[in-house]
C-alpha positions in Angstrom: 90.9 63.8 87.0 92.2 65.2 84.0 95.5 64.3 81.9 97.3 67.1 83.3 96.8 66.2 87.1 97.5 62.7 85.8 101.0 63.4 84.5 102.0 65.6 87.8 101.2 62.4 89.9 103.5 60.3 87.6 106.3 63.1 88.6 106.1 64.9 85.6 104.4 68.4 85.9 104.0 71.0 83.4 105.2 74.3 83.6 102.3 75.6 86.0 103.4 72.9 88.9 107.1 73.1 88.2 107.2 77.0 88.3 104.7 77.3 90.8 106.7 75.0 93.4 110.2 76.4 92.5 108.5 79.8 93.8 107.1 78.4 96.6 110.3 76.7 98.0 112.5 80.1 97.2 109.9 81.9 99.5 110.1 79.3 102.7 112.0 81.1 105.5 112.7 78.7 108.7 110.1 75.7 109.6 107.6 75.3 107.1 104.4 73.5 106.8 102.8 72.8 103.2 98.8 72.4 104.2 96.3 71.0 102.1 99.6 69.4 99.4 97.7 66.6 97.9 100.7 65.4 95.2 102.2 68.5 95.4 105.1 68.0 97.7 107.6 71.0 98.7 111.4 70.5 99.8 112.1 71.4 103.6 108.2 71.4 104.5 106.1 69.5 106.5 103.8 68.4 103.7 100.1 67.3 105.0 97.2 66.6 102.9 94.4 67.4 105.4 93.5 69.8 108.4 91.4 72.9 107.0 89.7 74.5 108.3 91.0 73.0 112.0 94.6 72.2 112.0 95.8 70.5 115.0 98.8 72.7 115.8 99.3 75.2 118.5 99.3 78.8 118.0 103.1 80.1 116.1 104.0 76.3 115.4 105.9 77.0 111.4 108.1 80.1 110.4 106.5 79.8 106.8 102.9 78.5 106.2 102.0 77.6 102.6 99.0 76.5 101.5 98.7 76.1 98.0 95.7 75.9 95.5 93.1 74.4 98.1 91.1 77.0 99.4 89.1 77.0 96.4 88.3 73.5 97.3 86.8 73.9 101.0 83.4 75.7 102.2 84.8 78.0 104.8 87.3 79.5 103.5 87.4 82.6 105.3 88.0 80.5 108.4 90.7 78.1 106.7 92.3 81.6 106.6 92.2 82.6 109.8 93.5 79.1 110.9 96.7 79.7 108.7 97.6 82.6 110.3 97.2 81.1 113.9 99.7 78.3 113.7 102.3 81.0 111.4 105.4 82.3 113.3 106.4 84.8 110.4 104.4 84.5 107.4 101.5 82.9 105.4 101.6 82.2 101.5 98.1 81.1 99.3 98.0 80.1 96.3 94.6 80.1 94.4 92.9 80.6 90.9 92.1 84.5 90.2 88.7 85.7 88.9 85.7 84.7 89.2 84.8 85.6 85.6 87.1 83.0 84.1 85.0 80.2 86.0 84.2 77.4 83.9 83.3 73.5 83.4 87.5 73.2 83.7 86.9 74.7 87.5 84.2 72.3 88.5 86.2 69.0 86.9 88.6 70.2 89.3 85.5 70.7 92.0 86.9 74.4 92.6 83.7 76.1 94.6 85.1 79.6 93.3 87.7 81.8 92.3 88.7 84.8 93.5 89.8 88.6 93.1 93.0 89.7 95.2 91.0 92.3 97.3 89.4 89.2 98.8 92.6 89.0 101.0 92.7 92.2 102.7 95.9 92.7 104.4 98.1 90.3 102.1 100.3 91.2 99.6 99.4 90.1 96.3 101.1 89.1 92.9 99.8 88.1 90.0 100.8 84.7 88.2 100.8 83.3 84.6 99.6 86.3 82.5 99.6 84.8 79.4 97.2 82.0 80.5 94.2 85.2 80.9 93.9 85.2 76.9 93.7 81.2 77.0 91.4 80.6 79.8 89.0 82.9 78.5 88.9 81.2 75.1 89.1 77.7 76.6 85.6 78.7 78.7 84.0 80.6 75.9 84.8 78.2 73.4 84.7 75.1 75.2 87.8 73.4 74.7 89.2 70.4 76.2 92.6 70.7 78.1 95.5 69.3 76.4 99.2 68.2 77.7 101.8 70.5 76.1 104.3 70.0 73.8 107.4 69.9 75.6 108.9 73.2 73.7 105.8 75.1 74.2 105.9 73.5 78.1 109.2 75.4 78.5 108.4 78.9 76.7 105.6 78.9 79.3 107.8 78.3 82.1 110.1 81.0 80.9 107.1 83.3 80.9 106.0 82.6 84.2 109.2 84.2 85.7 107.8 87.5 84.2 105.4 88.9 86.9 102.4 91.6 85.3 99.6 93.4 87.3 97.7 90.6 86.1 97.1 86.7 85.9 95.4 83.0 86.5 96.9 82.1 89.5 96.9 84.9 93.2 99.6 84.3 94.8 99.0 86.4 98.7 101.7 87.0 101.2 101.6 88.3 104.8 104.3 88.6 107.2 102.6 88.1 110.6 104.0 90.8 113.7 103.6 88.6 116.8 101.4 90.9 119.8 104.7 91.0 121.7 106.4 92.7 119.3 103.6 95.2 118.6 103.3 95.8 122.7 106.7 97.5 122.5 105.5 100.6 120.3 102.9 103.5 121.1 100.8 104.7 117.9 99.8 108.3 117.5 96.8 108.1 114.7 95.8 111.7 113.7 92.7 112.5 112.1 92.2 115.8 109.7 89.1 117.5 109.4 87.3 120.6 107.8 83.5 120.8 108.2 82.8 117.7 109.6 80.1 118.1 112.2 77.9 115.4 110.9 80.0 112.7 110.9 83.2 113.4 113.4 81.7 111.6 116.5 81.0 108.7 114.5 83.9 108.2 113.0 86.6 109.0 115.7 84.4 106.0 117.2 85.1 103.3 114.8 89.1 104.5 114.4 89.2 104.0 118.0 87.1 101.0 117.8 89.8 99.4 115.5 93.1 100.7 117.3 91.7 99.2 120.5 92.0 96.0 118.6 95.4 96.1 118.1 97.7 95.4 120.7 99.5 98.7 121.0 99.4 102.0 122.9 97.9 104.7 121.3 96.7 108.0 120.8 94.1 109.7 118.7 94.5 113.8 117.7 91.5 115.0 116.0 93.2 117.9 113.9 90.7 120.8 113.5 92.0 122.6 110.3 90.0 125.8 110.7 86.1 124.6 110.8 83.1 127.0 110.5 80.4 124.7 111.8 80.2 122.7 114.9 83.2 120.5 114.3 85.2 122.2 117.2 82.7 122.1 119.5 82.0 118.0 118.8 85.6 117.4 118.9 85.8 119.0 122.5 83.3 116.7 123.6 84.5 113.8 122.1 87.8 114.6 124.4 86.2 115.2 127.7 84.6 111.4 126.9 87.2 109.5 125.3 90.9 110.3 127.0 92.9 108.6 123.7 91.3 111.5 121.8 93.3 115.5 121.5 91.6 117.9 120.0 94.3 120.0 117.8 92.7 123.2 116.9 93.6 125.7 114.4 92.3 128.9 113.8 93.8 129.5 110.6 93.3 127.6 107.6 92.4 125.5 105.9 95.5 124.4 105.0 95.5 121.3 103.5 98.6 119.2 104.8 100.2 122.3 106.3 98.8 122.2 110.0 98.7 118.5 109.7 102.0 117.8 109.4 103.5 120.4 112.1 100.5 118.6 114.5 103.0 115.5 113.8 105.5 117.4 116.5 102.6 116.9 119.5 102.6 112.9 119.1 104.3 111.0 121.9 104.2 107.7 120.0 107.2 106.1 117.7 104.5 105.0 115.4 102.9 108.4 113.4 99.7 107.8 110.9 97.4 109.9 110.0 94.0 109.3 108.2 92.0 111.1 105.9 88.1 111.5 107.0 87.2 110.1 104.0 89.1 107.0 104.2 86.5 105.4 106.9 86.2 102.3 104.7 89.7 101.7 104.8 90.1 101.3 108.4 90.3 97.6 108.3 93.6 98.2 106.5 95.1 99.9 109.3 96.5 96.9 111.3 98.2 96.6 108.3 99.7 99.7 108.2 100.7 99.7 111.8 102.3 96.4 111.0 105.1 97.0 108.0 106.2 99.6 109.9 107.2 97.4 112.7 108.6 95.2 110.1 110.6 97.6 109.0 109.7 100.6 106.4 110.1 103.9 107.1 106.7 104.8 105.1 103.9 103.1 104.5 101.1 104.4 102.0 97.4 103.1 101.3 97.1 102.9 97.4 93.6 103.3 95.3 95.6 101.6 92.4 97.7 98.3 94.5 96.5 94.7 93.5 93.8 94.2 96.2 91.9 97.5 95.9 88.5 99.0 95.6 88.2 102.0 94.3 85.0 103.7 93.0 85.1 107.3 92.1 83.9 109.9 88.7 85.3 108.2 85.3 86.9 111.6 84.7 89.2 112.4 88.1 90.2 108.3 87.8 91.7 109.2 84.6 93.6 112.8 85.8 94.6 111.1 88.8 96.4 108.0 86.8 97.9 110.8 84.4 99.3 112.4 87.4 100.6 109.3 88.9 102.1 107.9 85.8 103.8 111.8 85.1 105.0 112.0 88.8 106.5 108.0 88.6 108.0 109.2 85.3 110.0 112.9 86.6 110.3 111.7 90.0 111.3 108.0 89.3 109.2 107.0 92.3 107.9 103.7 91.8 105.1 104.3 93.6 101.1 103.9 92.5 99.4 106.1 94.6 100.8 109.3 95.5 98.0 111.5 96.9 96.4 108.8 99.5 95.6 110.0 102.6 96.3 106.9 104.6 100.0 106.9 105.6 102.2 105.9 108.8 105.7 106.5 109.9 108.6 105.9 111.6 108.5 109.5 114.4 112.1 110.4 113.2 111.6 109.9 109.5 108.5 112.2 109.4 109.6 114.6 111.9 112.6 115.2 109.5 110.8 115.4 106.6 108.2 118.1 107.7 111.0 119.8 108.6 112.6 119.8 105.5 109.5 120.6 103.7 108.7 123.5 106.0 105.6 125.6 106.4 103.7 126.9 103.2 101.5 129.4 104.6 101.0 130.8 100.5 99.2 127.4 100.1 100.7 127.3 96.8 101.9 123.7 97.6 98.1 122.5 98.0 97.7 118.9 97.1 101.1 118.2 96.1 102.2 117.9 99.7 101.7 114.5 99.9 103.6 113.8 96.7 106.3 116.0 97.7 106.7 114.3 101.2 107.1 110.8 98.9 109.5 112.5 96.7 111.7 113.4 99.4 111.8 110.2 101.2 112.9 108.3 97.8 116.0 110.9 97.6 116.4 110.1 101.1 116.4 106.2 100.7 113.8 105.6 103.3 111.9 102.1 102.9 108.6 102.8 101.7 105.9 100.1 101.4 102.4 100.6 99.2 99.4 98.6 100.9 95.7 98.3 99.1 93.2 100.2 100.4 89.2 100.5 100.1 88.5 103.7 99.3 84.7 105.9 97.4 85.0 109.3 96.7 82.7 111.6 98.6 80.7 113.9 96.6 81.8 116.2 99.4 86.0 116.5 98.2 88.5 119.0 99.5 89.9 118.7 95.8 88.8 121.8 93.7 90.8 121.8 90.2 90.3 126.2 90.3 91.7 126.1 94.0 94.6 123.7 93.3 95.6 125.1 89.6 98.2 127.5 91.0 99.9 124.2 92.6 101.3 123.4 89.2 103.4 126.5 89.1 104.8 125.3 92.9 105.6 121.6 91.1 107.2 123.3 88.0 109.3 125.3 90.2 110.3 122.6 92.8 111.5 120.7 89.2 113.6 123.0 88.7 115.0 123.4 91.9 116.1 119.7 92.3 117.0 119.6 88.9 119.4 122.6 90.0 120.8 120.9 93.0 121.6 117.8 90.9 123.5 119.5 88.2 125.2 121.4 91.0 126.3 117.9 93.1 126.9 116.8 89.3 129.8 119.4 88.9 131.3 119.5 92.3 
């Protein structure tokens, strides 16, 4: 054991362990268990040193369920997981050492079998922890250098900089709040699914969305929204309907219209849940109990991001870069705070959606093109509405509705809707 595990068992831990726990214990809501805590004992917990990857606890037995640097320790990790979120009432916290580049000699002293990348905990919320420590461990492993106890005034400019959170660090620290089947029994989810052109792979995907939703423990519904095809799309969908009585075919005869005859399909779904799901977002389906599940928590929107702590993303070198210029311009005039504001993997509360669409209307010009998704989030934020980003999986197709000749009249639609909220503030400015 090394001299800085050795001064946290005399009671006096560095920055990391004193930082780390005062986190930990602001975050406990109700019972809590600490699994796995060796010396590192939390206030108001149950604190147990052993029991992963079977802990002998019935099913929703702790509010809060922390389990704190051990997972890199243990073989079946993925299992240890799934045994955290059995015995959680409300919500599971990990802690563990973030990627598996910086692995080094000081990782198996500590017999850590790995470290990991936040998209290996799909679902969970991630934050980064300890930025400044990135720079260090790297030169530590490259160079070889022993560890070293800290000075104490270095010891507490450390701890001060560990209260600063960045998109990046050491340490992963994963949340999720855990929606109990009884709770999710109450609502009905209406999941719709827009397509162009997609005879080849419709049948096969309307499968594996209703494959997942049947997973979940709510009603649902599945509308296949048929934005104007020219091949055999309509003819599939109809088929897929006369099999499968979850699925609606939605057809349109006009189009295509991008978001347009999507979002006044919303008005057909019976459920109090609304999502719909881009084609193209297939991979990301494992996400969508996720998605389902901060609604019922409580947001009015929830969105899939390419660019959220915990996602894969894998498109041309050239789009990545316009679409983070047109993120970080929209975040800058719109003040959104949000990451992604183009992804086609959303869900709703009914009422909040229905009154958006509403408001947003009908563009039958299709001068509003891609920005409708971007508007829809620019509205809600004016409004107030909760909305909540998620990480999502997601490869672009080298078939894409996006075509930059197509979509370059949408800028004079943006500059034009700039001015008109710009105009409406000035004029609740003056009254």
């Amino acid at each position: 054991m090394d001299e800085l595990n050795i001064k946290w068992l005399k009671d006096k831990p560095n920055f990391y362990f004193r930082y780390k726990r005062q986190l930990l214990e602001s975050m406990i809501e109700g019972s809590c268990i600490n699994v796995g805590c060796g010396s590192h004992i939390l206030k108001d917990a149950v604190n147990i040193d052993e029991g992963l990857p079977n802990l002998p606890y019935p099913d929703n037995s702790f509010d809060t369920v922390i389990c704190s640097d051990v997972l890199e320790h243990i073989g079946p990790h993925k299992q240890a997981i799934g045994e955290l979120l059995r015995i959680a009432r409300k919500k599971v916290i990990i802690t563990v050492p973030a990627y598996k580049w910086l692995y080094g000699k000081y990782d198996k002293l500590l017999d850590h079998k790995r470290r990991y990348y936040a998209n290996d905990f799909t679902g969970f919320e991630i934050t980064h922890l300890f930025w400044f420590l990135v720079p260090i461990l790297f030169l530590r492993k490259l160079l070889g250098l022993r560890h070293r106890p800290l000075p104490k005034v270095i010891d507490n400019i450390f701890f001060k900089l560990s209260k600063l959170h960045l998109n990046f660090g050491t340490t992963i620290l994963a949340m999720k709040y855990k929606v109990p089947d009884e709770a999710k029994r109450k609502h009905k989810v209406s999941v719709f699914i827009p397509i162009f052109n997609e005879e080849k792979i419709i049948d096969r995907d309307i499968k594996a969305i209703d494959y997942m939703l049947n997973k979940i423990p709510v009603d649902y519904e599945i509308f296949i929204v048929n934005d104007a095809s020219t091949d055999k799309t309509k003819l599939i969908s109809e088929q897929i309907g006369r099999t499968n009585k979850r699925a609606i075919l939605i057809n349109y005869e006009i189009g295509p219209m991008r978001r347009e005859n999507l979002a006044q399909s919303f008005k057909k779904a019976g459920g109090d849940i609304i999502a719909f799901v881009d084609i193209d977002l297939i991979m990301s389906l494992r996400f969508l109990p996720d998605l389902i599940d901060q609604i019922i928590l409580g947001y009015d929107i929830v969105t899939g991001s390419r660019y959220a702590a915990g996602s894969k993303l894998k498109r041309i070198p050239f789009r990545f870069f316009i679409s983070i210029l047109y993120n970080a311009w929209i975040r800058l005039v719109f003040k959104t705070n949000i990451r992604d504001h183009m992804c086609g993997f959303k869900a709703f509360k009914r009422d909040v959606i229905l009154k958006l669409v509403d408001e947003m209307g009908y563009d039958r010009s299709l001068k509003r093109g891609v920005f409708w998704d971007t508007e829809l989030l620019v509205r809600a934020r004016s409004h107030g509405y909760k909305i909540k980003e998620i990480p999502i999986w997601w490869r672009e197709r080298k078939k894409s509705a996006l075509y930059f000749k197509r979509e370059i009249k949408t800028a004079m639609y943006i500059f034009k809707y700039i001015m008109k909220l710009q105009k409406e503030k000035n004029s609740k400015h003056y009254v």
